[in-house]
C-alpha positions in Angstrom: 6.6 9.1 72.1 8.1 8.3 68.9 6.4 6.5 66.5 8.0 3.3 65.4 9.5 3.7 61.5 8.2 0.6 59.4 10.3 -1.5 57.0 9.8 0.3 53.4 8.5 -2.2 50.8 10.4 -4.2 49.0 10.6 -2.9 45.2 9.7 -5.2 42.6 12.0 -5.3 39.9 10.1 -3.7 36.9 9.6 -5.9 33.5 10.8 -4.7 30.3 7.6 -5.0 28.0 8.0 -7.6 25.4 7.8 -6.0 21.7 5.2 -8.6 20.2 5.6 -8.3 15.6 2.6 -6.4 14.4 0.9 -8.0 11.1 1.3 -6.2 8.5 -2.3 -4.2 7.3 -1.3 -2.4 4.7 -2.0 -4.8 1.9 -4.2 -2.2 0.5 -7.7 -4.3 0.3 -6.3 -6.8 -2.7 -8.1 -9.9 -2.3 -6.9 -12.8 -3.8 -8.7 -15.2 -5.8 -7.6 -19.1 -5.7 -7.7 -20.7 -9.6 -9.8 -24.2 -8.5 -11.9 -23.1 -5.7 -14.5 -21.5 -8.0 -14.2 -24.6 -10.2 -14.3 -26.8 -7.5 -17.7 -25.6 -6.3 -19.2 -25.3 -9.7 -18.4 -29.1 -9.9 -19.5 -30.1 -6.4 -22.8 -28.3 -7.4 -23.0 -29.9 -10.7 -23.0 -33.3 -9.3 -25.1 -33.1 -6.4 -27.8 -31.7 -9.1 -26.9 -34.7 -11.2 -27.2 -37.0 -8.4 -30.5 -35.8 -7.3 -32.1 -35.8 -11.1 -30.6 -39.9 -11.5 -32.3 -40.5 -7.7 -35.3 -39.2 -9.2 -35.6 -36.1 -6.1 -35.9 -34.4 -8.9 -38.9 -34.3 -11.8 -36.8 -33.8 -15.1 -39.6 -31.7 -17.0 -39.2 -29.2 -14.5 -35.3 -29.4 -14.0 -33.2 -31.7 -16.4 -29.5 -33.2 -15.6 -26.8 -31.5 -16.2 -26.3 -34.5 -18.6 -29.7 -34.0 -20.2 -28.6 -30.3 -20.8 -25.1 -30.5 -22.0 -26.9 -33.6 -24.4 -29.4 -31.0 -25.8 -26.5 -29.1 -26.6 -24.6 -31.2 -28.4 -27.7 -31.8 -30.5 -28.6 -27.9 -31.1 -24.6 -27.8 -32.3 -24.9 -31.0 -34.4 -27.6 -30.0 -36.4 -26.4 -26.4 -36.9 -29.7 -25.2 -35.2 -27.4 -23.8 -32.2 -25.4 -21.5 -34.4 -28.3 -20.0 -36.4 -29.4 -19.0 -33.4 -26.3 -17.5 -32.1 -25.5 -15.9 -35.0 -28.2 -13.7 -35.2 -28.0 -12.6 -31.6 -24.0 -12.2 -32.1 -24.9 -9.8 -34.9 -27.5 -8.1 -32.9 -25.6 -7.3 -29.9 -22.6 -6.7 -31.8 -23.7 -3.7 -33.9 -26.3 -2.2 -31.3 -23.0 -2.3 -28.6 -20.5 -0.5 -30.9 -23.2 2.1 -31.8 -24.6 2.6 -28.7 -20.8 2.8 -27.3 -19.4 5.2 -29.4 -22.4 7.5 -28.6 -22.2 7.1 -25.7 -18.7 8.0 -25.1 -18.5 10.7 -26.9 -21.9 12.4 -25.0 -20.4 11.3 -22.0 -17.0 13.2 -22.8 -19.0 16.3 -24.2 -21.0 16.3 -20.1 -18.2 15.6 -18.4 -16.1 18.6 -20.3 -18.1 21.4 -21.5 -20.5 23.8 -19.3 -23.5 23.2 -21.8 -23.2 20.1 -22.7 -23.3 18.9 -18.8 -26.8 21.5 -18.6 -28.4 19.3 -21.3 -26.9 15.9 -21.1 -27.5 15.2 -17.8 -31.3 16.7 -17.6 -32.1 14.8 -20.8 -30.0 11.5 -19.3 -31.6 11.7 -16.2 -35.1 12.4 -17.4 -34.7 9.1 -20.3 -32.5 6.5 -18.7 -34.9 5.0 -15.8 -37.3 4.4 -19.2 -37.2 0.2 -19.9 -35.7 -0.1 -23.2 -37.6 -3.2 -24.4 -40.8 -0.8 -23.8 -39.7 1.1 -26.9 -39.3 -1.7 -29.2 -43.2 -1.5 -30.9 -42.2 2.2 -31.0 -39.2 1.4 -33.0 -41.1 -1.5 -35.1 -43.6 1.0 -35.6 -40.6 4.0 -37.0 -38.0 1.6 -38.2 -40.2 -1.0 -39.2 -40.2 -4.9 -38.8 -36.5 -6.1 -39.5 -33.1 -6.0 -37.5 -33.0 -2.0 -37.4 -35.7 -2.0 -34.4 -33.7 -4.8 -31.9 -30.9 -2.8 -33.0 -32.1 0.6 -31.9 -33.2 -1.3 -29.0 -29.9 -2.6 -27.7 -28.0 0.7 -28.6 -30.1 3.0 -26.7 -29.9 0.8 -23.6 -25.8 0.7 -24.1 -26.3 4.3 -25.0 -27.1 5.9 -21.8 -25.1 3.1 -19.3 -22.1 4.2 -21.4 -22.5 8.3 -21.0 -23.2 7.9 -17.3 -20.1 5.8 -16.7 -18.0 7.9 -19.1 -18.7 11.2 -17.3 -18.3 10.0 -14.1 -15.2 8.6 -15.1 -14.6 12.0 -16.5 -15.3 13.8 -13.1 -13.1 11.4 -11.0 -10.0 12.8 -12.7 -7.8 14.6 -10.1 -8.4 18.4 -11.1 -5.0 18.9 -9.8 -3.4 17.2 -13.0 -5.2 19.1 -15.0 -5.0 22.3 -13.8 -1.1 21.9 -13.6 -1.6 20.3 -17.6 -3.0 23.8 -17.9 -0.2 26.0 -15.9 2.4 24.7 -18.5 0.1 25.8 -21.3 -0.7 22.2 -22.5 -3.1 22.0 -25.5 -6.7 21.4 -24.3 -6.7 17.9 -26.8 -3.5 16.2 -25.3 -5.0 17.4 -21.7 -7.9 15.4 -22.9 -5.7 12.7 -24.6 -2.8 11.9 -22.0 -4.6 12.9 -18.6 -8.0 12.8 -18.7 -8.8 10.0 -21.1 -6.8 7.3 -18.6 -7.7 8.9 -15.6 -11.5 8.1 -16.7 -10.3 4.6 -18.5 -11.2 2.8 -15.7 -14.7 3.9 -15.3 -15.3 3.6 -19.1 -13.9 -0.5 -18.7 -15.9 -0.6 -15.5 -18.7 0.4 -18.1 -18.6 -2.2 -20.6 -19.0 -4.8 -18.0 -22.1 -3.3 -17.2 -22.8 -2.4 -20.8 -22.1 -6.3 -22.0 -24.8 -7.6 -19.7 -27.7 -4.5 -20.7 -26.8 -5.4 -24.4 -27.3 -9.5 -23.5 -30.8 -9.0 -21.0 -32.2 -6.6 -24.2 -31.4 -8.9 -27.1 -33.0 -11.5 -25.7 -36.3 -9.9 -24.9 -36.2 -8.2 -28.0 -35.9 -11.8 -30.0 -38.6 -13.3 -27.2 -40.6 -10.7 -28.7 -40.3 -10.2 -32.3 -37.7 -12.4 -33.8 -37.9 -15.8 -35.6 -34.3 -16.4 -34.5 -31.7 -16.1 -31.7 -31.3 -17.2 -28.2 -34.4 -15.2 -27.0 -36.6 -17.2 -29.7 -35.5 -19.9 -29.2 -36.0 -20.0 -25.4 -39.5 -18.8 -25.7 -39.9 -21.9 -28.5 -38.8 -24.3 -26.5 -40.5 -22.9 -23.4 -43.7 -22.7 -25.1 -43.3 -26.4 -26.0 -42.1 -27.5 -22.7 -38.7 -28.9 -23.7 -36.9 -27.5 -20.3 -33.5 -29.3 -21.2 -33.2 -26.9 -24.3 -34.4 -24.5 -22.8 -31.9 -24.5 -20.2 -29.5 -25.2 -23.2 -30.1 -21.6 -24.2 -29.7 -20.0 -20.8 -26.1 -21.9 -20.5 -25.3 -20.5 -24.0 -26.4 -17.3 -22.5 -24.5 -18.1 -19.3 -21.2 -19.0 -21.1 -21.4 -16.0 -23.6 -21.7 -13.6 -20.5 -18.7 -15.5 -19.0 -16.4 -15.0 -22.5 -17.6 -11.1 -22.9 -16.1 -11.1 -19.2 -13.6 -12.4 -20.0 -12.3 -10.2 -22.8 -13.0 -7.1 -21.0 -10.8 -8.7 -18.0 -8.0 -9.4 -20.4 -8.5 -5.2 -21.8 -8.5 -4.0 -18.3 -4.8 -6.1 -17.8 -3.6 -4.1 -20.9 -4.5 -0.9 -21.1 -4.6 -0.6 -16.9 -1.4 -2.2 -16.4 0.1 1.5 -14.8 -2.2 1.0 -12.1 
């Protein structure tokens, strides 16, 4: 008996799929900074701790006002107290940064280019930097004697090996590939050095100086906390020792604010000389 042939389906009618706009990823990991937002919350923060000091949450000898700081100083800067201080710490950091920098770069060139050079540097550099720089310092009154030439030393020696390491790792980053074609058209080996390898390691070097700025701030002021008669660091411990807390939070602002111009700067460097990136 023949079996009874059944109706086929039915065929649904196929959709076309629907091309949905993909977001565009390759923004290449730039983020974006707003101008205000930062200054926004530095103010919000600001006032609440204003607020809570006036309301008395607050016990001013432990933390003043932001009023009670930016009074003391006004005062410091009236009476021309402020900029003895800063003077001598400007001078300080000033000369022990450009000493210990230009040592530093050149060791870190001389690792990151010759055979011994890297043997030595780097066993000596890694043997050294992990030392704390401020324990030196009655090592260095004790050579240089007691006078600028010790907080000096100081400061260089701790920009000294921040700079090298930075320098020659800058130095090593550089895309053999350039160089070894710089060298296939028989360039010389200083314009090699001079037009590919110097702002190939620009960067690190800038990258550097950031890190440099805030080794050379952190040691002049424990060096002046512990030998000087003035500068920021002395005059923090002063007024610490005395208890004024709204001068001595006057000083870590100054601190504060000099870390923020040296910033600063260095920001405005990297936009010139790394405009090609």
């Amino acid at each position: 008996m023949l079996e009874r042939a059944t109706p086929a389906e039915p065929r649904q009618p196929e959709t076309k799929a629907v091309a949905r706009p993909v977001r565009f990823r390759g923004a290449g990991f730039v983020p974006s900074a707003d101008r205000y937002e930062g200054w926004i919350a530095l103010l919000a923060v600001l006032a609440l701790w204003q607020l809570a000091g006036s309301a008395g949450l607050v016990n001013p000898l432990f933390l003043p006002t932001p009023l009670s700081i930016g009074r003391a100083i006004y005062q410091l800067a009236a009476s021309g107290a402020l900029w003895h201080h800063l003077s001598y710490s400007l001078m300080r950091i000033g000369v022990g940064w450009v000493l210990g920098t230009i040592a530093g770069i050149a060791v870190g060139f001389a690792i990151g280019l010759f055979t011994v050079a890297r043997s030595v540097g780097i066993t000596f550099i890694s043997a050294l930097f992990p030392i704390p720089k401020i324990a030196l310092l009655p090592l260095l009154i004790l050579w240089l004697g007691i006078g600028e030439e010790p907080k000096i030393a100081t400061i260089a020696l701790g920009v000294f090996f921040s700079t090298a390491i930075s320098v020659y790792g800058g130095v090593d980053a550089v895309p053999r590939n350039l160089i070894r074609m710089a060298q296939s058209f028989n360039v010389p080996f200083a314009t090699i050095v001079r037009r590919v390898i110097w702002p190939g390691a620009l960067p690190s070097i800038l990258a550097g100086f950031r890190i440099t700025a805030s080794v050379a701030l952190l040691l002049v002021v424990s060096a002046e906390m512990i030998g000087a008669e003035y500068g920021i660091g002395a005059f923090v411990l002063q007024a610490g020792n005395l208890m004024q807390t709204d001068q001595l939070l006057a000083g870590v602002v100054i601190l504060s604010l000099f870390g923020l111009a040296v910033g600063k700067l260095i920001s405005l460097l990297e936009a010139r000389l790394l405009h090609w990136r």
